[in-house]
C-alpha positions in Angstrom: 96.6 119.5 119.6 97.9 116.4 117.5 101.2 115.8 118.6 101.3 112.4 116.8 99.4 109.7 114.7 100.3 107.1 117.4 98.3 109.2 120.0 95.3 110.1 117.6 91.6 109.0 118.9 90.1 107.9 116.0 85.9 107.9 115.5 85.6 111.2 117.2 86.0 114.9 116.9 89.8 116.5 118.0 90.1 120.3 117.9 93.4 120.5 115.4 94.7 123.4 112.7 94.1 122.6 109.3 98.3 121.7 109.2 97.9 118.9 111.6 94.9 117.6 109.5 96.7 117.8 106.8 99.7 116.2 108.6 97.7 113.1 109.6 95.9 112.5 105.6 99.0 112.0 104.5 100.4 110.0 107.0 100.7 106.0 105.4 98.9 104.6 108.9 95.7 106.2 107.9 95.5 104.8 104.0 92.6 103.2 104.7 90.7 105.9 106.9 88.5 108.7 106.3 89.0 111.8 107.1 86.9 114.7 108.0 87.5 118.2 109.3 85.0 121.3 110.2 85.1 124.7 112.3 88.9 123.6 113.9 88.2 120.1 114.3 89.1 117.2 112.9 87.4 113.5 112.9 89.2 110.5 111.5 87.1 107.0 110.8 88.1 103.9 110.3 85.3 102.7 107.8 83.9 99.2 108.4 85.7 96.7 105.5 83.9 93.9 103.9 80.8 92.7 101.9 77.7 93.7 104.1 79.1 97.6 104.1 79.4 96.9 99.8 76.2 95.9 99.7 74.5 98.3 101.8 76.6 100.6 99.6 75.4 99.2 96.4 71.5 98.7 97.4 71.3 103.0 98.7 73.3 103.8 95.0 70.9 101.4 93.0 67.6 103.0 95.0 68.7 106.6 94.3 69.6 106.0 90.6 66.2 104.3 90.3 64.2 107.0 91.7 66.5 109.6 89.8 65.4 108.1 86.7 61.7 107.3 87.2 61.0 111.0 88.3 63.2 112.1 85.4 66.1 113.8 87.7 69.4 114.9 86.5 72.0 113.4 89.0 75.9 112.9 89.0 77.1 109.9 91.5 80.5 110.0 92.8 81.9 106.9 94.7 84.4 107.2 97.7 85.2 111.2 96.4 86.8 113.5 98.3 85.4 117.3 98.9 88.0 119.9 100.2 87.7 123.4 100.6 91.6 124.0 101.7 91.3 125.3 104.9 87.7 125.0 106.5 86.9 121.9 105.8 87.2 118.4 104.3 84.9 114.8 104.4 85.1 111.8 102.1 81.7 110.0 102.1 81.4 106.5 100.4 78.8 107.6 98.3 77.7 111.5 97.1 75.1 112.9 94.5 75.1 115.9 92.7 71.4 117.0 92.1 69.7 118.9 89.2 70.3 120.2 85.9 73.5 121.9 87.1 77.0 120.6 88.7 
């Protein structure tokens, strides 16, 4: 159980209710985290700041935009979005795609 954001392990998997998850995303001393939550538990990372994890970032968006557009595939990128279904589950990834002719 989360009792508080002081004693939260981050960069791991805590079991938690969906209310304590919620609890803790909107809690100001995680602005800069990431949250995730699945089947009961929730995970919250502290993402690596900076220009290497940019460019890493930047180089996997350009390469799948590329091959997207050579091969003639219909793709939507989102940057730093965040997918919820309320409930069951939640992640934020820095980068996403949607894939084919429909969204």
């Amino acid at each position: 159980m989360v009792t508080s954001p002081t004693q939260m392990t981050t960069d791991t998997w805590v079991k938690a209710s969906w209310e304590e998850f919620m609890e803790l995303a909107d809690d100001k001393t995680y602005v800069d985290s990431r949250f995730y939550y699945d089947k009961g538990q929730l995970r919250i990372e502290m993402p690596p700041i900076g220009s290497s994890h940019s460019q890493d970032n930047n180089i996997i968006a350009n390469v799948i935009n590329l091959y997207a557009t050579v091969n003639n595939i219909r793709i939507k990128g989102l940057v730093n979005g965040s997918f919820r279904k309320p409930g069951l589950r939640e992640f934020q990834p820095d980068l996403a795609f949607y894939i084919g002719s429909e969204f």
